[in-house]
N, C-alpha and C positions, 0 to 999 in steps of 0.2 A: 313593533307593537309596544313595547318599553317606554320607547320614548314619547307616543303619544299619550300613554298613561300618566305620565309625568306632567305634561304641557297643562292636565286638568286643574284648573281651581276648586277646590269645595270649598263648601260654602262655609261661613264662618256662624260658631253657634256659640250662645251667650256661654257666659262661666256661670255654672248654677253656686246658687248662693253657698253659705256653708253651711253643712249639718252631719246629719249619721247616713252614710246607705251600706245597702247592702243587697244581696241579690233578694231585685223586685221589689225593694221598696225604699224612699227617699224622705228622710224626715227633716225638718228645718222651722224655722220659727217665723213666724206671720211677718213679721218687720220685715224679714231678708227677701221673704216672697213678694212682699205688697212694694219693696223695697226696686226690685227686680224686674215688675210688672210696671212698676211708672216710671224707672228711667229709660227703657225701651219702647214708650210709645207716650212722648210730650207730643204734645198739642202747640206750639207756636202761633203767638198773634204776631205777626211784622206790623211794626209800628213803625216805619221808612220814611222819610222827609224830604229826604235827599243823597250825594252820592253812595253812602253806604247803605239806602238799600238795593239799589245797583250792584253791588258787590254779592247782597245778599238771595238777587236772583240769578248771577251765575254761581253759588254756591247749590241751588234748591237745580238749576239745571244738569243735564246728562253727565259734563266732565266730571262736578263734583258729586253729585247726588248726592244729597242730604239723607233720604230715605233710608239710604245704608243703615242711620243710627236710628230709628225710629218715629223722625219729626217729617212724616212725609204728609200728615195732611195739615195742612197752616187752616188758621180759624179767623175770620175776623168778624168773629163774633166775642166778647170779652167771655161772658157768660160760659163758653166752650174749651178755651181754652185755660192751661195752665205754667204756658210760658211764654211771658210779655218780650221779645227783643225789640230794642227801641233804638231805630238804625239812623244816624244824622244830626243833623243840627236842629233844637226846638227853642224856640223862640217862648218869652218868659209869658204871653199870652197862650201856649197851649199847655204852660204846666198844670192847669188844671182841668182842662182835658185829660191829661196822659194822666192822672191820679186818678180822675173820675171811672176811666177805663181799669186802673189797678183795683179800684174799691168792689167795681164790679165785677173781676174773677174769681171765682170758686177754690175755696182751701182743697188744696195747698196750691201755690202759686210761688214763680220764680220770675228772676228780674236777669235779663242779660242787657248790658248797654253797650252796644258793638260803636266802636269808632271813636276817635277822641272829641268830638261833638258832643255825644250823648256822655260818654264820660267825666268832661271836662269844660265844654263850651269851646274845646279847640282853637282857632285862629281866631273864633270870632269873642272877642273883648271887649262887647258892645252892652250898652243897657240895655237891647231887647234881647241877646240872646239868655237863655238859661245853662249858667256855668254848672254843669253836671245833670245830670237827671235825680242825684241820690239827695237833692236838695226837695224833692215832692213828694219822691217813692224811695223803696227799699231797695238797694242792688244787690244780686247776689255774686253775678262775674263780669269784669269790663274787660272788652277784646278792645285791644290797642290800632291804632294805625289811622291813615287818614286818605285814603280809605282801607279797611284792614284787608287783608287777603283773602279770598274763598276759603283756602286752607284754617290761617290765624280764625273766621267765624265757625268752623269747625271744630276747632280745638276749644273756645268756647263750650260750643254742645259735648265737645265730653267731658270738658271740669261741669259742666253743671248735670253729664247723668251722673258722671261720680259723686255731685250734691243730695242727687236726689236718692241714689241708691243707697248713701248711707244714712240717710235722716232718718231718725226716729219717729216714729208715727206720734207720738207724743210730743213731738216740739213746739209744734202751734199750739200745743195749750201752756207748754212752758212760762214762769213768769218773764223770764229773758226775753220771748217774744215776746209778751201783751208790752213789757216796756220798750219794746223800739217799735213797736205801732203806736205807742201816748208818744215818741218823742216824733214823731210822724203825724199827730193828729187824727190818727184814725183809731176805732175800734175795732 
């Protein structure tokens, strides 16, 4: 009987933020709660071109489930979502596309650029490709590889919940941000 006891997995439950408790009651500060509540449940738009979003739909499949961390329902709708991944190679005619779609997401908003394409322009050295994506938009985390791992895009989504769960609810008004949206062109 022991030993089937053992065999169980339970379920794995977030670390609550930090504060005061005590019996029956939990106190903690808006930031760490609001903190808390949006790195467990982003919103992802796949923004996929080519082989890395391949990669990015056996990540979002049964082996890896994505869902585990909370980006189980993908949007591809800009307006809906709040975290752009921009999977492959983009050629220098859709970079304004892929801004048009940035302009159009709802604060707060994060930038993943999975694969050395989106990162870098990768193998391709061409005048039509676009060397980096961080040359239209703002990036927050680049997953390496060509194509990256299901694992390596995973590890991705948790540098960027641990982006999200520590951000200040006050950063997008910071002047640090308003000035890398002017070196960005945007308001």
């Amino acid at each position: 009987m022991s030993e089937r006891n053992e065999n169980i997995i339970k379920p794995t439950i977030a670390d609550t933020p930090e504060g005061i408790s005590g019996q029956g009651f939990f106190a903690t500060s808006i930031e760490k709660a609001v903190g808390l509540a949006r790195k467990n449940s982003l919103w992802p738009l796949p923004f996929a071109t080519s082989c890395c979003g391949i990669e990015f739909m056996a990540t979002m499949a049964s082996t890896y489930d994505l869902a585990r961390f909370g980006s189980e329902r993908l949007s591809f709708s800009p307006r809906q979502s709040d975290l752009l991944m921009v999977m492959g190679t983009v050629a220098k005619k859709m970079g304004p596309v892929l801004r048009e779609i940035y302009i159009q997401m709802a604060e707060p908003k994060w930038v993943i650029a999975v694969g050395a394409c989106a990162s870098s322009g990768g193998i391709f050295d061409t005048y039509s490709v676009l060397q980096g994506i961080d040359r239209v938009i703002p990036v927050d985390v680049y997953v390496p590889g060509c194509p990256p791992r299901p694992e390596q895009i995973i590890d991705g989504i948790l540098k960027i919940q641990e982006l999200v769960g520590n951000e200040s609810l006050r950063r997008r008004n910071s002047q640090a941000y308003e000035d890398l949206m002017k070196q960005y062109n945007m308001e």
